[in-house]
C-alpha positions in Angstrom: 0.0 0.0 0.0 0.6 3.5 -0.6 1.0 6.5 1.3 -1.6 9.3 0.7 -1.0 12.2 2.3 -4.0 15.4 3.1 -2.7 19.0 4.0 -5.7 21.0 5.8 -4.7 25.0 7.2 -7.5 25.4 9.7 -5.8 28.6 10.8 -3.2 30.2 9.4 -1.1 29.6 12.2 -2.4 25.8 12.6 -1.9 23.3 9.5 -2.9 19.3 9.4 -1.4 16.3 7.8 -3.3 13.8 7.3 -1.6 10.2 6.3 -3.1 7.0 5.0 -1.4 4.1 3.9 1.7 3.4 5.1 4.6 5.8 6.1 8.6 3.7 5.3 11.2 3.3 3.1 9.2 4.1 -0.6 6.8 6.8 1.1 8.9 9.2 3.2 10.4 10.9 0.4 7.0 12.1 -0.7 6.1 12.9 3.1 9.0 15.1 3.4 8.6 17.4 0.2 4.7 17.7 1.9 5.4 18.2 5.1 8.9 21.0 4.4 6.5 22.3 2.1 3.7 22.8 4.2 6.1 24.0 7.6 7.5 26.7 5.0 4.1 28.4 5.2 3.3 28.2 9.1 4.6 31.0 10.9 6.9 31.4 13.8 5.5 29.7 16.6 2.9 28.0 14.2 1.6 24.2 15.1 1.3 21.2 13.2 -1.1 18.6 13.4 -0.4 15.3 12.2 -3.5 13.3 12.1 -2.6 9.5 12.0 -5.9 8.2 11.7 -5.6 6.6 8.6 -1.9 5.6 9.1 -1.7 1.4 9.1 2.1 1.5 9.4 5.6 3.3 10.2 8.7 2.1 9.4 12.5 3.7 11.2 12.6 6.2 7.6 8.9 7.3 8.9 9.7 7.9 12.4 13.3 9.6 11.0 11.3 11.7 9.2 8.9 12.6 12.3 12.0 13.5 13.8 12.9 15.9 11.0 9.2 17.9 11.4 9.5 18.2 14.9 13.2 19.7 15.3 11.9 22.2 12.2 9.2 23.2 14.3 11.0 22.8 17.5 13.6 25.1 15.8 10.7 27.8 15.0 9.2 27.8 18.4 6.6 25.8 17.1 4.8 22.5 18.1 3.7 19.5 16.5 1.0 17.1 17.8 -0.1 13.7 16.7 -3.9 12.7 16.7 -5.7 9.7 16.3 -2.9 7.1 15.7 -3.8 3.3 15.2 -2.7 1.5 17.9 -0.1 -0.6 16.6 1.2 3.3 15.4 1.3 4.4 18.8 2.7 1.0 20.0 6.1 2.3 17.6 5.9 5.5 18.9 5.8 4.3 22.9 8.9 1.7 22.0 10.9 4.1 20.3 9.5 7.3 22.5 9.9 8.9 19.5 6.7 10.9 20.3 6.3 12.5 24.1 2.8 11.1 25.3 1.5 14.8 26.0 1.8 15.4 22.6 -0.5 12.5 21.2 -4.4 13.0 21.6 -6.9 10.4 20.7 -9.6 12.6 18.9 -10.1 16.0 17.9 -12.1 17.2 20.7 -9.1 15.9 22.7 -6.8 17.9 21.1 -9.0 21.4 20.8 -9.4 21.0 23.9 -6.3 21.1 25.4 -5.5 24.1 22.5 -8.2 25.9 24.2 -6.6 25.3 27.7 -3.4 26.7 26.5 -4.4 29.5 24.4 -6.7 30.6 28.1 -2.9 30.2 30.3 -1.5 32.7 27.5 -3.9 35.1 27.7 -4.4 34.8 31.3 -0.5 35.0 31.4 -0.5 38.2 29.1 -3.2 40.4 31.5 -1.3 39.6 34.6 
C-alpha cells in the first residue's frame, strides 16, 4: 500500500497532515517534500497537526522523518502534535518514544481541547 497524504490550514497559524497508507522506506520521500512544504508556510511559533488516523504502518525512515518535522518546528518555536494514531502506530511510537505522550491526543475534541486550555494560560498570562 501506498502513502496518501492530506494538507488542511484550519488557521493560518495551525496546518494538518493527514496520512493513510503506510509511512517507510518508498513513502517518506514524498512525506517530506509535503510536510517541508507545508512548515515553509506556518509562521513562527505556528503548530502542526499530524492526524494518524488513517496511518496502518511506520517504518525507522517514517519515524526519521517525524524527527525531522519536529526539530523544524521545535527550531521555529513551534509545536507539533499527533492525533488519532492506530494502535499498533502508537505501540512504535511508545517503543521508540519517539513521540512524548502529552503530545499524542486520541480525537479531535481531545486535542481542541487542550488548545483551548493553553491558548486561556496565554492570555491569562498576558493580563497579569
Amino acid at each position: 500500500m501506498s502513502l496518501s497524504i492530506h494538507t488542511e490550514h484550519s488557521t493560518p497559524e495551525r496546518a494538518m497532515l493527514r496520512l493513510r497508507g503506510r509511512l517507510d522506506a518508498t513513502t517518506f520521500g514524498a512525506f517530506d517534500e509535503t510536510a517541508q512544504t507545508l512548515l515553509a508556510g506556518l509562521p513562527e511559533g505556528g503548530t502542526l497537526v499530524l492526524d494518524l488516523a488513517s496511518l496502518e504502518y511506520i517504518s525507522s525512515a517514517g519515524l526519521r522523518s517525524f524527527a525531522r518535522v519536529r526539530k523544524t518546528m521545535r527550531e521555529r518555536n513551534g509545536h507539533t502534535l499527533v492525533l488519532n494514531p492506530q494502535p499498533q502506530v502508537r505501540k512504535v511510537f511508545d517503543i521508540v518514544k519517539a513521540v512524548p505522550l502529552k503530545e499524542i491526543f486520541a480525537s479531535v475534541r481531545e486535542l481542541d481541547d487542550y488548545l483551548d486550555t493553553i491558548q486561556r494560560q496565554v492570555a491569562q498570562a498576558a493580563e497579569e
